[in-house]
C-alpha positions as a printed Julia matrix, in Angstrom:
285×3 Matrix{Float64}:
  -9.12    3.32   18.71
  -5.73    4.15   19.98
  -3.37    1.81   17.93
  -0.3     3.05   19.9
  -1.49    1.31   22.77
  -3.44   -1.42   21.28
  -1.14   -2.45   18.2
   0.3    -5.65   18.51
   4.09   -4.89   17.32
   5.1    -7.55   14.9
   8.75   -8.93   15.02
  10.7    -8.48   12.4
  11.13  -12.24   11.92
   7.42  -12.8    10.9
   7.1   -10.12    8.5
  10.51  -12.07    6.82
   8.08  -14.61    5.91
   6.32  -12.06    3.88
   9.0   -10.5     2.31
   9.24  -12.85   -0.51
   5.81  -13.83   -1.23
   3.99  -12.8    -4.42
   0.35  -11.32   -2.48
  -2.46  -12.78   -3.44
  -6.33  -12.28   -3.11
  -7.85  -13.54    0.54
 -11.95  -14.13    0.58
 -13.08  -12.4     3.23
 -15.77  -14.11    5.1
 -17.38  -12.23    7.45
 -20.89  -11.86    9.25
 -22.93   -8.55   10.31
 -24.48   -8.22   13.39
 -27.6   -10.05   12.34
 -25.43  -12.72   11.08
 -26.16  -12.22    7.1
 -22.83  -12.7     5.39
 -20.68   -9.68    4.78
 -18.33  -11.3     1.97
 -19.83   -9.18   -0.59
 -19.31   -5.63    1.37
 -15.87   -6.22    0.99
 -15.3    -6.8    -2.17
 -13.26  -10.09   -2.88
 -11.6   -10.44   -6.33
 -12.59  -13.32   -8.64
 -10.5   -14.09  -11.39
 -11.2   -12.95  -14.51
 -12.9    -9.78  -13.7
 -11.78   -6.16  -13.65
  -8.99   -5.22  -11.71
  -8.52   -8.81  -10.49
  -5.8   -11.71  -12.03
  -6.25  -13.18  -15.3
  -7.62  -16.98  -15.45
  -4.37  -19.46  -16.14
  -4.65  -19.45  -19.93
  -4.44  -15.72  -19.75
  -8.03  -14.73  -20.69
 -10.57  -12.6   -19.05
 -14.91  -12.47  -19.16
 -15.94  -10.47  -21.88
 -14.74   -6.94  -22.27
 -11.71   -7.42  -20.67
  -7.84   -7.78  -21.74
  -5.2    -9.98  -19.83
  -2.27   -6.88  -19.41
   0.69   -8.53  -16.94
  -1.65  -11.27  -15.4
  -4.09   -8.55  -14.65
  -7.5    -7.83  -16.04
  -8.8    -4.82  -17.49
 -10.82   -2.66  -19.62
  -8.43   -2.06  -23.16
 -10.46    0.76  -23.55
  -9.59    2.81  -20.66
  -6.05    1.97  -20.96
  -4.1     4.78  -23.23
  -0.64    2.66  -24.47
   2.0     4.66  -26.12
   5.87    4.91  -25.74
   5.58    5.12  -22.02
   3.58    2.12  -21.42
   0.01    2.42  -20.33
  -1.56    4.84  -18.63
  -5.06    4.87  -17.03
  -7.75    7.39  -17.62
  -9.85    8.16  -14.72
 -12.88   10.43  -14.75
 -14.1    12.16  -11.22
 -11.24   11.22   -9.18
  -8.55   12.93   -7.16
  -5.17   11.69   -7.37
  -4.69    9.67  -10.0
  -0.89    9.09   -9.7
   0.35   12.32   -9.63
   4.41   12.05   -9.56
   5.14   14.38   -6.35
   7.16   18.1    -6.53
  10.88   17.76   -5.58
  11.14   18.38   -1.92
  13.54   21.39   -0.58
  17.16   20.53   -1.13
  16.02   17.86   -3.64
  17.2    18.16   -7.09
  14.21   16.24   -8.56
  16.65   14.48  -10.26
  15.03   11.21  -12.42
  15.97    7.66  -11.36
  17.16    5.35  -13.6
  15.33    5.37  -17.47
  12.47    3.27  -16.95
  12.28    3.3   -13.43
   8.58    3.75  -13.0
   8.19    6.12  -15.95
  11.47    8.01  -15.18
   9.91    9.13  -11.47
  11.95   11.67   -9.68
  14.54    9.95   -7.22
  12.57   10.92   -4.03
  10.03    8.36   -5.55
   9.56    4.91   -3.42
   6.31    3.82   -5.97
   4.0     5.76   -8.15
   2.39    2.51   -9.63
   3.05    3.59  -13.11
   3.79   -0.4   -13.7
   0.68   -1.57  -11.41
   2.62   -4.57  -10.06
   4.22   -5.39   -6.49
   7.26   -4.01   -6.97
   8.48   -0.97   -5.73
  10.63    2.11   -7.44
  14.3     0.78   -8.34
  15.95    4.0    -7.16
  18.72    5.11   -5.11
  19.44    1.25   -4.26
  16.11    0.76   -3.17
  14.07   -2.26   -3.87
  10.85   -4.61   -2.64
   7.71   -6.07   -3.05
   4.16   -4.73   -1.33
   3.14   -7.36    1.19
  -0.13   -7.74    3.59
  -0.56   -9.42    6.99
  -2.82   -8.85    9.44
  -4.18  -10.68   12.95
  -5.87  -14.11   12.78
  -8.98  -12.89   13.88
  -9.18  -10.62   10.66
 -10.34  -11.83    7.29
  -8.37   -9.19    4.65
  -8.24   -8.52    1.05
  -5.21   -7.07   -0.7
  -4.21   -6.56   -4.39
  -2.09   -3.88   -5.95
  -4.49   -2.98   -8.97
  -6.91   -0.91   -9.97
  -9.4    -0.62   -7.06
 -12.99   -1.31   -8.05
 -16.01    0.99   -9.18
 -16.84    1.45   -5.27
 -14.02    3.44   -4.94
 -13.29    7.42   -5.91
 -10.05    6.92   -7.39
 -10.16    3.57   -9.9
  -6.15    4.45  -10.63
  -3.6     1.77   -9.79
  -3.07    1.28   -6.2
  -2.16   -1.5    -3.08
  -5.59   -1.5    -1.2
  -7.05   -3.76    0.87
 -10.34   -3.72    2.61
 -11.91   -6.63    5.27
 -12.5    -6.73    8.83
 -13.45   -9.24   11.46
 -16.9   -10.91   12.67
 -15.8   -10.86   16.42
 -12.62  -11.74   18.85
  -9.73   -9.69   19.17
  -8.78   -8.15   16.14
  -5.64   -6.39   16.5
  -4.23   -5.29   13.15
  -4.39   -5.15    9.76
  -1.3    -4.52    7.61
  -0.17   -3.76    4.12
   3.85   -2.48    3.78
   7.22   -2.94    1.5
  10.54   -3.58    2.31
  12.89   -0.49    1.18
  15.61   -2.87    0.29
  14.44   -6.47    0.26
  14.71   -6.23    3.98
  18.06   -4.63    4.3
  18.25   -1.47    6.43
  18.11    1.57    4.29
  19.68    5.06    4.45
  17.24    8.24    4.08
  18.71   10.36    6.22
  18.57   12.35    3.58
  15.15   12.73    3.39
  13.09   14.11    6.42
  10.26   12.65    5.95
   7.16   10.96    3.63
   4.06   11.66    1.28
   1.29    9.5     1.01
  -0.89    9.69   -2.04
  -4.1     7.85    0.12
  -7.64    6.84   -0.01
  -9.0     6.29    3.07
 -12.24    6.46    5.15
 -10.82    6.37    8.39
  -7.17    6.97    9.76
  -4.11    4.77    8.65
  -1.16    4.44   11.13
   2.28    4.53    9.3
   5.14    2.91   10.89
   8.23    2.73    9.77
  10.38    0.02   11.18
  14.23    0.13   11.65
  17.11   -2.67   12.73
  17.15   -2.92   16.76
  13.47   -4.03   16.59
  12.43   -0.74   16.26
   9.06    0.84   15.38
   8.01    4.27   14.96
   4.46    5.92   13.84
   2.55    8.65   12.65
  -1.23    9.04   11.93
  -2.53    9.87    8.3
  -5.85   11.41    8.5
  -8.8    10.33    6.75
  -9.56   11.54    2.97
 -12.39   12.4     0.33
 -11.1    10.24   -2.77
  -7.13   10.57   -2.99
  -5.51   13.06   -1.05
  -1.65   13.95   -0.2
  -0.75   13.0     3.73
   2.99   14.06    4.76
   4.83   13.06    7.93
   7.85   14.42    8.81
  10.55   11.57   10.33
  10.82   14.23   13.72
   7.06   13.41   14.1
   7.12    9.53   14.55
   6.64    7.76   17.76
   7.78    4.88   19.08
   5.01    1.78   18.88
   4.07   -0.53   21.42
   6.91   -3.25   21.38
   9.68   -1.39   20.08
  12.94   -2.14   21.44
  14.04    1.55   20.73
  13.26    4.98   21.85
  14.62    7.12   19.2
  14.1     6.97   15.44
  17.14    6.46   12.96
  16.54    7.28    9.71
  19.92    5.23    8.4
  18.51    2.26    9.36
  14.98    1.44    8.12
  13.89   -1.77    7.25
  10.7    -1.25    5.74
   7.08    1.52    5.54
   3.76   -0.38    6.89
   0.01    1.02    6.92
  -2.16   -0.05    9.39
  -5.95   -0.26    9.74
  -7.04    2.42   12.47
  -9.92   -0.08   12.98
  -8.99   -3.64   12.02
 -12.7    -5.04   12.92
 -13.71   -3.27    9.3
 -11.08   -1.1     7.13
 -10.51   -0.19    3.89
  -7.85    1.88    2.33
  -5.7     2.14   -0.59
  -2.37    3.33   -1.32
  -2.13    5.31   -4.67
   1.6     6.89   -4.44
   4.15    6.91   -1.72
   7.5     9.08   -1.56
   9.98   11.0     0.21
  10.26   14.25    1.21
């Protein structure tokens, strides 16, 4: 599926309504061709169970610990000076904090900010919550839309046991029983939907997990919209763009990126009739 041609470009205006909304877990209700129900292939989180939110009195089913409104298993958790860490066993990628690019000093953020990541960092997940890296000015929260013809699941958590890398990640998986399905979208603002500078960076790296190809765009003031494919993976594996390689998207009102004026990073479904893909790590080069 070509998404440059067939992605519907969404304004600017209706992501806003996004922007400041806490995500929160959609059911995804689909049917198979021989019209048995597909809910369960897609994983939908329940409250109360691993990787999904905590019940209102901040418990959990058996096993489990409420940690930030968040279930999970105590025992896999490692909690020290640092905050907690997770322990994964036969993955790839579990939250690796990327090399400092050429020219880049490697230079820490602020103390704190997401375990003292370098400043090239836009999220690592070392806090498994919404927000993104509070570094160089920058500053959001991970957000999901997609077309009303798709039914999609997002949470940034630990993905479940069907997945190669259980680390702390935004994912979402879902699809759609039939229509026209045009996209399916996960994304943050790089400064609560202010236009941001990176001009000097020249491009991104995408710690991924992902069956099929993800379309990045990054969107800039002037409407505009520019994108670049990230392959397909086994488990989590490192996907780099450079800025000089993005294109413009269907619907952009501009023909040539500006890197001094981005509003905010999105990842789109290759193939929003059933997708799944998760986002372990995210930063600049």
């Amino acid at each position: 599926m070509n998404i440059s041609a067939s992605l519907r470009f969404i304004s600017s205006s209706a992501a806003a309504l996004l922007l400041g909304c806490s995500p929160s877990p959609v059911m995804v209700d689909l049917e198979d061709s021989d019209g048995e129900s597909a809910t369960e292939t897609y994983g939908a989180c329940v409250d109360g169970n691993e990787g999904c939110a905590c019940y209102p009195n901040e418990t959990c089913n058996d096993g489990l610990t409420c940690l930030s409104m968040l279930c999970v298993d105590a025992s896999s958790l490692d909690v020290g000076d640092e905050g907690p860490s997770t322990s994964t066993s036969g993955t790839t990628g579990s939250n690796p904090t990327p090399p400092p690019a050429d020219g880049d000093s490697g230079d820490s953020g602020p103390a704190g900010a997401c375990g003292g990541a370098p400043s090239n960092t836009l999220d690592n997940f070392f806090s498994c919550d919404t927000s993104i890296c509070e570094i160089e000015g920058r500053s959001g929260e991970w957000f999901a839309f997609a077309d009303d013809d798709v039914s999609q699941s997002f949470m940034v958590s630990m993905p479940t046991e069907d997945w190669v890398d259980t680390s702390c990640a935004a994912w979402t998986q879902g699809g759609s029983g039939g229509g026209a399905a045009d996209f399916a979208i996960i994304g943050f603002p790089l400064a609560g939907g202010e236009p941001y500078d990176a001009s000097g960076y020249s491009g991104v790296t995408v710690e991924m997990e992902s069956g099929g190809a993800v379309l990045f765009i990054a969107r800039t003031t002037g409407n505009g919209a520019f994108g670049g494919w990230l392959w397909p993976t086994v488990g989590t594996e490192a996907r780099s763009l450079a800025f000089s390689e993005l294109f413009p998207q269907d619907g952009s009102d501009l023909d040539a990126f500006d890197p001094t004026q981005i509003v905010d990073f999105l990842f789109a479904a290759e193939n929003p009739f059933g997708f799944g893909y998760a986002i372990h790590g995210v930063s600049f080069d």
